[in-house]
N, C-alpha and C positions, 0 to 999 in steps of 0.2 A: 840738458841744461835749461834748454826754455822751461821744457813739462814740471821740474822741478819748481822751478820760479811762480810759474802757474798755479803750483798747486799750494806754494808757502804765502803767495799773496793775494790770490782768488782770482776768478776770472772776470767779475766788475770794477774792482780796483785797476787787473791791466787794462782792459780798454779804458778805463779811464786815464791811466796813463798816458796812453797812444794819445786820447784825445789831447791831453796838453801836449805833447812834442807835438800834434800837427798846428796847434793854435800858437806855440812858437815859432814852428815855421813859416805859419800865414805872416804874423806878425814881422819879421824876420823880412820873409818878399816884400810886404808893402812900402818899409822901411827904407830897404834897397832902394824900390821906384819911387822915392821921393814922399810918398803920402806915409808924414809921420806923424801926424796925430790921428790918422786912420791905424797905426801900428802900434801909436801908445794905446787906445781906446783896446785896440784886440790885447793886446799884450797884459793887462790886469785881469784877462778872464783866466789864465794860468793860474796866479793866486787863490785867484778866489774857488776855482775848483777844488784844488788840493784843500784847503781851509774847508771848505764843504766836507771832502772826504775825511777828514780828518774830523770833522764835528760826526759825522755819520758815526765813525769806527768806536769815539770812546763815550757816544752817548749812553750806551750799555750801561 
């Protein structure tokens, strides 16, 4: 199932994937502990990655 996934979305796409689920979850804890524009500051870099990847993929 994974190797599958892996193999239709590439394997720099998924980690970058992973990377934003973990930059939502930093985002996510700091939130929780109170520091919410320390959360809003992390939480646009989610965006802006994907939009990255997504100019990478159809620059072609």
């Amino acid at each position: 199932m994974f190797r599958n996934f892996i193999e239709r979305v590439g394997v720099m796409n998924c980690i970058m994937l992973l990377v934003v689920v973990s930059i939502i979850i930093v985002a996510e804890v700091l939130f929780l502990q109170g520091k919410k524009m320390d959360a809003i500051f992390i939480a646009f870099w989610a965006p802006t990655i994907l939009g990255f990847m997504n100019y990478l993929k159809y620059k072609k």
